[in-house]
N, C-alpha and C positions, 0 to 999 in steps of 0.2 A: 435336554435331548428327548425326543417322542420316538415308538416306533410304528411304524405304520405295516400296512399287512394288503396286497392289492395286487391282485391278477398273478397270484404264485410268488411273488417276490414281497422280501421283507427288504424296509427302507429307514433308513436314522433319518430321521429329519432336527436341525438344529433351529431350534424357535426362535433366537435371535435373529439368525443371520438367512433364515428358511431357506440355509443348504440342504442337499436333500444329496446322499449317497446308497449303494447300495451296500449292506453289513454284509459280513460274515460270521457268524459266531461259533464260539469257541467251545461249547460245550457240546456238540455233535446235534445226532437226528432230533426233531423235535416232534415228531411223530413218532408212530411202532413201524417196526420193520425198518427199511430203507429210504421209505417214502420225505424225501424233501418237501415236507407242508407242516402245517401249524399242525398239534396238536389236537384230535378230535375232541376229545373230550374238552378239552379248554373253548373251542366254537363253540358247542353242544351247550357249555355250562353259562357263557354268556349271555349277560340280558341282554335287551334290546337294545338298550342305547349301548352297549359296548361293542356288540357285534358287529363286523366289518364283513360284507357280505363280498364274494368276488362281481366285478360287473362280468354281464353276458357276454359274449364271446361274436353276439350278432343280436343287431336291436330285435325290437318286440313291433311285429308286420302288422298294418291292418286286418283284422279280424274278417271282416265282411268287404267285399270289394265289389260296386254294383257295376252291372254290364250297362254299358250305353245304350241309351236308349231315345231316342227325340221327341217321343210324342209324351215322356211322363218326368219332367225335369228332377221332379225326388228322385227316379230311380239312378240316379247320375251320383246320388251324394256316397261318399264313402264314410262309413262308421270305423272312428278309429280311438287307442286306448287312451287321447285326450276328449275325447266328444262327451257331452253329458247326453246319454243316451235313455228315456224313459223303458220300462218294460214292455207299454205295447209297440213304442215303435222296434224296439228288437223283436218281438215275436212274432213280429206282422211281416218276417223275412222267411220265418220255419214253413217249409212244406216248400218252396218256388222252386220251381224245375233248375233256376237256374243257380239256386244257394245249394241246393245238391247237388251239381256239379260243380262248382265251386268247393266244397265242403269237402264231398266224399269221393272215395277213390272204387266207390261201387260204379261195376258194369250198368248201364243202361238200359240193358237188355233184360236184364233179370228185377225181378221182385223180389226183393231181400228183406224176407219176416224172421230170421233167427238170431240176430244182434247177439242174444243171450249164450251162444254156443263159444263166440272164440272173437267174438268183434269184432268191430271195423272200424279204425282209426280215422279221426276226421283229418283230413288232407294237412291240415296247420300243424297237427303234433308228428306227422307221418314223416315231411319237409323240417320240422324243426330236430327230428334226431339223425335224420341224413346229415343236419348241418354240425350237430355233435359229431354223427361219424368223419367228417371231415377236418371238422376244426383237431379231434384225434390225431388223424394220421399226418399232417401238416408237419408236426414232432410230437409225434407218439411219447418219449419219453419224458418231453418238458411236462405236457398234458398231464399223463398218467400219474408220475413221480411230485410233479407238484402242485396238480388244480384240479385234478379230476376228484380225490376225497375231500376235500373245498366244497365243492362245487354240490356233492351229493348231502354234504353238511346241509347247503341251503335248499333242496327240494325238500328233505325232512321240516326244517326249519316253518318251511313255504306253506306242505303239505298238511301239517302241523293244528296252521289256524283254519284252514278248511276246514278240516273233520272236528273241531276244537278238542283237541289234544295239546296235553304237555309235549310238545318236542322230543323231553327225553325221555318218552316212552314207545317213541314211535321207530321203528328200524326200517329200510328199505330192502326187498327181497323181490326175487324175480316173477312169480303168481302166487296165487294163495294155494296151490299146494305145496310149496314148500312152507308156508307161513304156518298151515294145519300140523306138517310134518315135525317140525322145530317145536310144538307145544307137547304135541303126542310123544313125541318121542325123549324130550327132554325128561320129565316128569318119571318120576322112580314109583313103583306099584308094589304093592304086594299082595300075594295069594287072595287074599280077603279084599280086595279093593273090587273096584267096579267102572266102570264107563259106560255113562247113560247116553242113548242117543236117540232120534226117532226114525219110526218106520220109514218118514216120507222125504227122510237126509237123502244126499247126493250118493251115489254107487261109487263114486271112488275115496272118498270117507269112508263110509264101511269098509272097504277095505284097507282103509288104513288102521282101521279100531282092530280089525281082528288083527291083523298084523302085530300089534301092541301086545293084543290080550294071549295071543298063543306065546310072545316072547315071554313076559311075564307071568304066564298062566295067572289069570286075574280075569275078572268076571266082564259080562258086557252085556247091560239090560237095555233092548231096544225095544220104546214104547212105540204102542200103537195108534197112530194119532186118526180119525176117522174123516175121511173127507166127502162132502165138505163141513167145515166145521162154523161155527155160526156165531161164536164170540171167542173172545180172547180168556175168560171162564174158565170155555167148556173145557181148553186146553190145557190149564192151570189144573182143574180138578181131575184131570186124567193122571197128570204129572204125580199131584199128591196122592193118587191111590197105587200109581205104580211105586213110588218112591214108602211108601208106608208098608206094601208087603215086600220089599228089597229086606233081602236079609244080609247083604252084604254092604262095606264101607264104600260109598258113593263119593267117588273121589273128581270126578270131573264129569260135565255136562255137555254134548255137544251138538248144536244145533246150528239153523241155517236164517239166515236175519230171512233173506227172501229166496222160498225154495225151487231149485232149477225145473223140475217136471211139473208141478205142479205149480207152479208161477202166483204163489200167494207170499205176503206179507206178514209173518211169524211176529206176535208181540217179544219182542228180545227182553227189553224194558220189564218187563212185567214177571217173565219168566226168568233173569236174572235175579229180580227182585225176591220172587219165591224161593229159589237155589240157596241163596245167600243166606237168610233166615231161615232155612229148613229145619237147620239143626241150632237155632236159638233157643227153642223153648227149652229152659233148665227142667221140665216135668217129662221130657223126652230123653232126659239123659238116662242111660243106662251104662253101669261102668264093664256088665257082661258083656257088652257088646261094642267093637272098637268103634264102630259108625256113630255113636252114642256119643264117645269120649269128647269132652268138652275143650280140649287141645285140636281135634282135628275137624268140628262139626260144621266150619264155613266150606259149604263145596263150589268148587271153582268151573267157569262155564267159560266154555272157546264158540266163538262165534263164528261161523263161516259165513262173511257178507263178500259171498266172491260178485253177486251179484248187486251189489248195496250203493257203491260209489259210483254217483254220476247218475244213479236211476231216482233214489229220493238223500233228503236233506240226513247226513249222520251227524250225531254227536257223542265222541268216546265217554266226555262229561257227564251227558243225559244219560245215554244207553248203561254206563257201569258193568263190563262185561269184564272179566278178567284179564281175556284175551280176546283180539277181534281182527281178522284180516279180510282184505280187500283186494280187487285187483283194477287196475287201471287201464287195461287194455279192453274192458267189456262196456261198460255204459257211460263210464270217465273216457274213451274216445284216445288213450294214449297208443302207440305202437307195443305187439306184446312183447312182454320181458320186464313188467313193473307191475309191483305189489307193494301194498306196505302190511305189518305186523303190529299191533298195537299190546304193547304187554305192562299191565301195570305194576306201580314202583316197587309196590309190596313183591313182588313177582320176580324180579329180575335176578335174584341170587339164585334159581330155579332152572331158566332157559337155559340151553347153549344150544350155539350154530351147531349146524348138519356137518359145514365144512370147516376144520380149523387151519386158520392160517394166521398171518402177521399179527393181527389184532387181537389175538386172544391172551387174555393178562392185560392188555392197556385199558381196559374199560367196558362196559356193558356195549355201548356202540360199534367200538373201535372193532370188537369181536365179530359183526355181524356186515361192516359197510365195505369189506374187502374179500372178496368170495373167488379171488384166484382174476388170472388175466381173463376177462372175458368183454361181449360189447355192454358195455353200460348207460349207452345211448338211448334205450327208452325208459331207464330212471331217468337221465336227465332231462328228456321230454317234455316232464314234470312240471318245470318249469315254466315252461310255453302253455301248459295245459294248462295249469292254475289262470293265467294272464287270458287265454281263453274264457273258459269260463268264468271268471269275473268278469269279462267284457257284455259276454251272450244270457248268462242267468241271473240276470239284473231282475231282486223281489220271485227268482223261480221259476224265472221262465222256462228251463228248458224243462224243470220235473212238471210243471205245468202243463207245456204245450205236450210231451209224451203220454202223460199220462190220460189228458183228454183225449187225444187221437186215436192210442190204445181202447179207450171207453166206447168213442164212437164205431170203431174195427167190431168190437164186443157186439153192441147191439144191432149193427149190420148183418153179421153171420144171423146172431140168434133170431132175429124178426124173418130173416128171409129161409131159414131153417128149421123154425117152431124148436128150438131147444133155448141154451142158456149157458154164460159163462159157469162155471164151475164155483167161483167165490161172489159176492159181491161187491161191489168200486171201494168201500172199504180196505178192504184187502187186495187190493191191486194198484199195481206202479204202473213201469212203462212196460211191462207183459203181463199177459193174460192166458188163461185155456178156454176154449169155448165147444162143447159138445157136439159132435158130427153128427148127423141123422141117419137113424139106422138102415134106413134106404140104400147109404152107403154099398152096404154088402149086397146089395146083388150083382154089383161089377166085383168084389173086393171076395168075394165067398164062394168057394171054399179057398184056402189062401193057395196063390199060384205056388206051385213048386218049379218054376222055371228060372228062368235067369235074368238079366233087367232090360234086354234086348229083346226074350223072347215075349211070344205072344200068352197070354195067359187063357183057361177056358172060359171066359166070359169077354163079351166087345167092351173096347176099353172104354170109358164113360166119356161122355162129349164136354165140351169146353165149357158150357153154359151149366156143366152139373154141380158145381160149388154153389152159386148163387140160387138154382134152381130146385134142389135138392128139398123134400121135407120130410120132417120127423111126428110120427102122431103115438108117439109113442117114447120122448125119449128119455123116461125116468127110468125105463126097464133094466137090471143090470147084465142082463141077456136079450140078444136082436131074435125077435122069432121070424121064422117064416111062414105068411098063414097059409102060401102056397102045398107047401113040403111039409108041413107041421114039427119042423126042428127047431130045436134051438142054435143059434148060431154062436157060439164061444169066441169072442173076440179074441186075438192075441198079437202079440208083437209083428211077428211076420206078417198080417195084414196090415198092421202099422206101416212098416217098413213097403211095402207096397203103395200105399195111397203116396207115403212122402215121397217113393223114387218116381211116379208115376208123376207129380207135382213139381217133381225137378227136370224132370227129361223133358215131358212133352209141355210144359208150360213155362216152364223157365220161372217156378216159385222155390224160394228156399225158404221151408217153414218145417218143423219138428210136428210131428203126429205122435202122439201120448196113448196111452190105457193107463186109463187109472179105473179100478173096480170095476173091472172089466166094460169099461167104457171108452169108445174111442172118441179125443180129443183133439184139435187142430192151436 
């Protein structure tokens, strides 16, 4: 007698006679809670050749569907997940007017530059969690009670060998602010501890660190990283001079793999690396001092790559971060409501969910993959998404072809602007910031104090003034005027100005920056 395990239902199969029934067994739930499904943990712990994955619920679509066309017979062919597909002939379809409509579910009308704010699902993962939501409500309780934690078993599973990760280090959560939240908040502190982060992290991390630090009264050293920075060193050696006059126990690190304002590419690898040995040297020990103590002197680093997945190649393996989250809704192309948490194995006695329910006691997983009735349709997404992108970034296409496009966007502005991206291609993915000409402000100066309808005291700049615009001046960390002979103090509100101005009357969405007091597009 075998048992088999397939689309929710467990099945005796007799190998003689290959009757096939369906069991009932006798010793109750095989899961936590009420849940009629196998065992998470028992999936989870499965190797490969034992694990019995559920099939999909609705096959896997052509990826690329070409529009007819009669005068160019290739553009007739369809790419689909049997075709041996080389990488230039997949990327020789990125940019066509008509694979972006096909692909995306963006307006037409508009020029859509801020990907990195809140994303845009490509059309396939958009269509494939509607067809979750549906395949749901069909019987919501069969679904839910017996296929649906199945089923998120195998996006982990899936998700897994992309990022190369152990499987069972990886948990599925709804954005990486909860993924941040679950590590910060897990973690027990005291008085003398510390959380390092840096100046140029995301503003609603900081606000989760102080949040931390006032509950536990515990310390929060935020270094100052100077931009722009010019190796991965400079950064390194900053790290060690703050961390050496720390007079407090550095108990976590937390930084941004690639950062949201300022759109550079953070050595994680390196600065992990440093973290982790900080406190190896035994000539560093001091027993007066608990940060010293040779029991606690591995310090632990959370990585925020909310930007990371889907913009360049990750690996949990390579990179060695403690903790590392991600979200799948921004450069991975999924619908939002999907994140994954990467927490390593040494680690796991440490975490707990935000939210406790069924799963807590059944296992490190079991704890974290049942977050109350809610739609879990774009974790399952996942699924389609992976099949995606293995189809379309065959050898790298897509961190390729973004990332060149972004490069060539870069040297567009800045040749026709006399300024210059902020980093160089090194440090840049598939976003960038590129310096505005201080020209800028004499429509933009003094900052309108009106409303986004009203008229502001200056005529509003013509259509041709982005490309037309020059800067002979744009090192200055202050715009003078030689007219006026002031100085002009750039600030947010003229930010906020140029960007709504670029939305309204042009129909651009793209984020307008200061950084040291310089305005950025």
């Amino acid at each position: 007698m075998s048992l088999i395990y397939s689309n929710g239902i467990r099945y005796s199969v007799d190998i003689d006679t290959r009757h096939t029934k369906i069991v009932t067994f006798q010793e109750g739930y095989q899961g936590f809670g009420s849940f009629h499904c196998e065992n998470i943990e028992c999936l989870l712990d499965s190797n490969e050749e034992e694990y019995q994955t559920l099939e999909n619920p609705f096959p896997d679509e052509d990826i690329i569907k070409k529009k007819n066309n009669n005068k160019n017979e290739k553009e007739n062919e369809i790419i689909n997940k049997n075709d041996e597909v080389k990488e230039n002939e997949v990327s020789s379809y990125f940019g066509k007017k008509y694979f972006k409509k096909e692909q995306f579910l963006i307006d037409g009308n508009i020029t859509f530059i801020n990907h990195g704010a809140f994303g845009s699902p490509a059309r396939y993962m958009f269509e494939a969690a509607n067809k979750w939501r549906y395949e749901t409500e069909r019987q919501p309780l069969e679904f839910i009670d017996r296929k649906l934690l199945p089923y998120i078993v195998k996006v982990i599973r899936n998700l897994s060998k992309f990022i190369d990760s152990n499987h069972k280090d990886i948990i599925m959560l709804s954005n990486v602010t909860t993924g941040l939240n679950v590590v910060l908040q897990s973690m027990v502190y005291e008085e003398n501890d510390c959380i390092v982060s840096f100046n140029i992290g995301y503003g609603g991390v900081k606000k989760m660190i102080r949040f931390v630090t006032k509950k536990y009264n515990c310390k929060w050293l935020e270094i100052n990283i100077n931009l722009p920075f010019k190796s991965d060193k400079e950064i390194i050696n900053t790290m060690k001079e703050a961390f050496d006059n720390c007079e407090y126990n550095i108990r976590l690190v937390v930084i941004d793999h690639i950062t949201s304002n300022s759109a550079c590419i953070l050595p994680v690898k390196e600065i992990i690396k440093f973290c982790h040995s900080y406190y190896n040297n035994d000539d560093d020990i001091d027993n007066n001092n608990s940060h010293k103590n040779k029991d606690n002197r591995k310090i632990k680093v959370l990585v925020d790559g909310a930007h990371s997945l889907g913009q360049i190649p990750i690996s949990m393996r390579d990179i060695d971060a403690d903790f590392y989250t991600s979200n799948c809704h921004k450069w991975f192309l999924c619908p939002r409501g999907a994140a994954f948490l990467y927490i390593k194995s040494e680690h796991h006695d440490i975490i707990n969910p935000l939210v406790i329910s069924h799963g807590y006691d059944s296992g490190f997983q079991s704890q974290f993959i049942w977050n109350g009735a809610m739609d879990y349709s774009p974790i399952l997404s996942v699924i389609q998404a992976l099949h995606f992108w293995n189809t379309l970034n065959i050898d790298d296409s897509i961190y390729n072809y973004n990332h060149n496009l972004c490069i060539e966007a870069c040297n567009l502005l800045s040749s026709n602007w006399n300024t210059s991206p902020l980093f160089n291609e090194s440090f840049i993915g598939s976003m960038a910031v590129v310096e505005l000409p201080d020209s800028i402000l004499d429509y933009y100066y003094p900052p309108p104090s009106c409303s986004l309808n009203s008229s502001s005291s200056s005529s509003p700049p013509p259509s041709s003034l982005f490309l037309s615009l020059n800067s002979a001046s744009s090192s200055s960390s202050n715009y003078v005027d030689d007219d006026v002979k002031i100085v002009k103090t750039v600030t947010s509100t003229i930010a906020k100005s140029i960007q709504d101005h670029l939305h309204y009357c042009f129909n651009i969405e793209v984020p307008i920056k200061v950084l040291n007091n310089i305005l950025y597009v």
